[in-house]
C-alpha positions as CSV (number, residue, x, y, z in Angstrom):
1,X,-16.1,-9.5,-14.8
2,X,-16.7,-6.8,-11.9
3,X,-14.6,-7.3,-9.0
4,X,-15.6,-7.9,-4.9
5,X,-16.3,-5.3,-3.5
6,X,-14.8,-5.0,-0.3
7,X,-16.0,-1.7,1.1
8,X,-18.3,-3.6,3.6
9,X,-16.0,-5.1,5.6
10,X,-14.8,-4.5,8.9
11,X,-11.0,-4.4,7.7
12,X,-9.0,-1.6,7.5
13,X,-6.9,-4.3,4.8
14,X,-9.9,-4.8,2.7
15,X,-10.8,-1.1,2.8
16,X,-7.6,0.1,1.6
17,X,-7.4,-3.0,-0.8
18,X,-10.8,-1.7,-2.4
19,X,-9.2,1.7,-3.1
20,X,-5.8,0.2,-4.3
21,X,-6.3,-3.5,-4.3
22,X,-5.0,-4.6,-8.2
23,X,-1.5,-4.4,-9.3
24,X,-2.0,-1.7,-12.0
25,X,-2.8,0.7,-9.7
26,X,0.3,0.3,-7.3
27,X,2.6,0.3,-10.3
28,X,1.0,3.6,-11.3
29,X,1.3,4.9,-7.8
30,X,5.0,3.9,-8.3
31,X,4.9,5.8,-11.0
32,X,4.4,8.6,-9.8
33,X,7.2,8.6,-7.3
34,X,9.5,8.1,-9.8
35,X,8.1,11.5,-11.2
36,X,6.1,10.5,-14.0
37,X,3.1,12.6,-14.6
38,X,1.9,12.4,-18.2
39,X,-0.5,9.0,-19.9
40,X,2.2,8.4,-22.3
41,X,4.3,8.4,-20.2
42,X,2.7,5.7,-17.6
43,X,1.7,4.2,-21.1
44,X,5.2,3.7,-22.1
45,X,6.8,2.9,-18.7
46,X,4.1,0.4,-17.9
47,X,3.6,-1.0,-21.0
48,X,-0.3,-1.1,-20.3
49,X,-3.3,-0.7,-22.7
50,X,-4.8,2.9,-22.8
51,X,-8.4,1.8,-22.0
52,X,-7.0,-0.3,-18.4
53,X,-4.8,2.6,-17.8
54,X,-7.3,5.5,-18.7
55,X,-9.4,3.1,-16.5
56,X,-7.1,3.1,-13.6
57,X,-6.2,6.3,-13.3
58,X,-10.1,7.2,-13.5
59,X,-10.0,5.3,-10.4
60,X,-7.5,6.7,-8.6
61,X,-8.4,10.1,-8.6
62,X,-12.1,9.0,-7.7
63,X,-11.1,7.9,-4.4
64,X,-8.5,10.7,-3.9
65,X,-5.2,8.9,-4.3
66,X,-4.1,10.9,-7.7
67,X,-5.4,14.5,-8.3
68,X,-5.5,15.8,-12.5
69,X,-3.4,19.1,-12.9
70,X,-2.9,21.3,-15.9
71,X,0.8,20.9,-17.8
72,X,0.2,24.5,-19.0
73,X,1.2,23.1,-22.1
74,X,-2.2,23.7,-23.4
75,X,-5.8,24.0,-22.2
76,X,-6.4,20.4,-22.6
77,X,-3.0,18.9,-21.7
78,X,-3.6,17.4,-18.3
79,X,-1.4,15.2,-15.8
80,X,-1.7,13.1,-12.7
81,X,0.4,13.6,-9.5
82,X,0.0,12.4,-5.9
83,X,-2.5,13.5,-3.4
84,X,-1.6,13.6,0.4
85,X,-3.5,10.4,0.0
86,X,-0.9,9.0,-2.3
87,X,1.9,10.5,-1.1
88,X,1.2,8.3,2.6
89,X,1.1,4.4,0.2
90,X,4.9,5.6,0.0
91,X,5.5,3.1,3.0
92,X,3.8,0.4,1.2
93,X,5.6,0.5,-1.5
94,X,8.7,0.6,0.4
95,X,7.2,-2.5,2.1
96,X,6.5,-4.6,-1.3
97,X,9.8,-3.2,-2.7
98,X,12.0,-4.9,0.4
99,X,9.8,-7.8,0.4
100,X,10.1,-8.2,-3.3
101,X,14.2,-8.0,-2.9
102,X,14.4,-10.6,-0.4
103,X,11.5,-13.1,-1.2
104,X,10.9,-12.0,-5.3
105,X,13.6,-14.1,-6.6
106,X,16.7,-15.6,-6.0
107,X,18.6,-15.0,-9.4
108,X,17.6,-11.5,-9.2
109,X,19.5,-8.6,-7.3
110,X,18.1,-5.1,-6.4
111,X,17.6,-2.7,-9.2
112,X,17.7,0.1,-6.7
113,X,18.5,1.0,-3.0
114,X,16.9,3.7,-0.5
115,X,19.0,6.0,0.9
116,X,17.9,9.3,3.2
117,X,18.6,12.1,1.1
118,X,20.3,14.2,3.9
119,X,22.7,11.2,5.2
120,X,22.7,9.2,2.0
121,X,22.7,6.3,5.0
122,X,20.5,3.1,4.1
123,X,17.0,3.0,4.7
124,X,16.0,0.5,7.1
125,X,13.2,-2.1,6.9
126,X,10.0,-1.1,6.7
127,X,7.6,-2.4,9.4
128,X,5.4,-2.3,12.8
129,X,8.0,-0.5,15.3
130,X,8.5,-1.0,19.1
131,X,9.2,2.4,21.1
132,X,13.0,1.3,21.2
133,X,12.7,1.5,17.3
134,X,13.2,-2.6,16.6
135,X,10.7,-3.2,13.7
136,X,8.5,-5.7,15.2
137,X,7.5,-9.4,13.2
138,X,4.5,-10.9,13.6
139,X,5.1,-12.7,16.5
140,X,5.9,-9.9,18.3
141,X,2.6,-7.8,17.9
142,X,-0.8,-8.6,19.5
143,X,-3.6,-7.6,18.1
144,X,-6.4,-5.7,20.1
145,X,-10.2,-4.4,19.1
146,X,-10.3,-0.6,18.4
147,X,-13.2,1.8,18.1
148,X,-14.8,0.4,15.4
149,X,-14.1,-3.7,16.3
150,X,-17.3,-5.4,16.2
151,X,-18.2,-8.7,18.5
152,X,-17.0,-10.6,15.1
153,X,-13.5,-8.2,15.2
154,X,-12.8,-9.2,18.8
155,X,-13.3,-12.5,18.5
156,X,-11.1,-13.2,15.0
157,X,-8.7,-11.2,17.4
158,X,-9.0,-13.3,20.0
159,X,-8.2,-16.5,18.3
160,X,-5.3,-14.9,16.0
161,X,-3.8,-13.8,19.5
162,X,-4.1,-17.8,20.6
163,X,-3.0,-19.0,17.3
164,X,-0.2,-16.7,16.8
165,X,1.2,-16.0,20.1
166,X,-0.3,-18.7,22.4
167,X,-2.7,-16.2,24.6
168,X,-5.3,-16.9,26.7
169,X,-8.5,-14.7,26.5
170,X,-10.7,-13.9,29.7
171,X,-13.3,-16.2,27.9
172,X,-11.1,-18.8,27.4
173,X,-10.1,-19.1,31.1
174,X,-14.2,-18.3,31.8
């Protein structure tokens, strides 16, 4: 079954969920901040079949997220490492790791904690943040069109500001 492509739409979400979108990939990606580097390895850690993971990491270095580099082991021995790319899904992953440890289950506690490497202090929560540093929920942001908004993005702005946060557009008081 090939999946949706999403590459058309007018979504920075669904652009970025084309790229990364399936759960594979983000536990690879994981992966590799946790310093692993070689197929067996991501085999063994993952427990995944070689062909999806051969598969996925194909992918991932199509679109730039995971570069190949030589082990110097031998000519052909070969492993995968993060690109700049990857490197900046650090965030989301720090995202789906809090989420995960408040909302993933209730028997289940945290099998690890962030901690600043300097400090050793507590990472805080990961999110939108307002100049005074409070991370922002959703009822605190409004969305507005950017460069690339369409008349299509403005409106689905439009009525997710109303829905959301109770705002009046200029068309609405028109």
């Amino acid at each position: 079954m090939k999946r949706k492509d999403f590459s058309e739409m007018n979504c920075s979400i669904a652009k970025a969920l084309d790229q990364i979108g399936e759960w594979w990939s983000l536990l690879i990606v994981r992966e590799c901040t946790f310093g692993t580097t070689r197929f067996d390895q991501f085999q063994e850690r993952l427990g995944i079949a070689r062909n999806i993971l051969a598969s996925r990491l194909k992918r991932l270095v199509e679109v730039g997220i995971l570069e190949k580099f030589a082990l110097g082991e031998s000519e052909r021995a070969s492993g995968y490492r993060l690109t700049q790319k990857g490197e900046e899904l650090f965030p989301v992953l720090v995202a789906l790791l809090q989420w995960g440890d408040k909302w993933g289950s209730a028997e289940s506690c945290p099998s690890l904690k962030l901690v600043e490497h300097a400090s050793g202090a507590a990472v805080g929560p990961v999110g939108p943040v307002s100049p005074a540093g409070k991370v922002l929920g959703l009822r605190e942001v409004r969305l507005e069109p950017g460069p690339g908004a369409t008349a299509r993005t403005e409106a689905v702005l439009a009525a997710r500001n109303r829905a959301i946060l109770g705002l009046e557009t200029q068309a609405d008081q028109g």
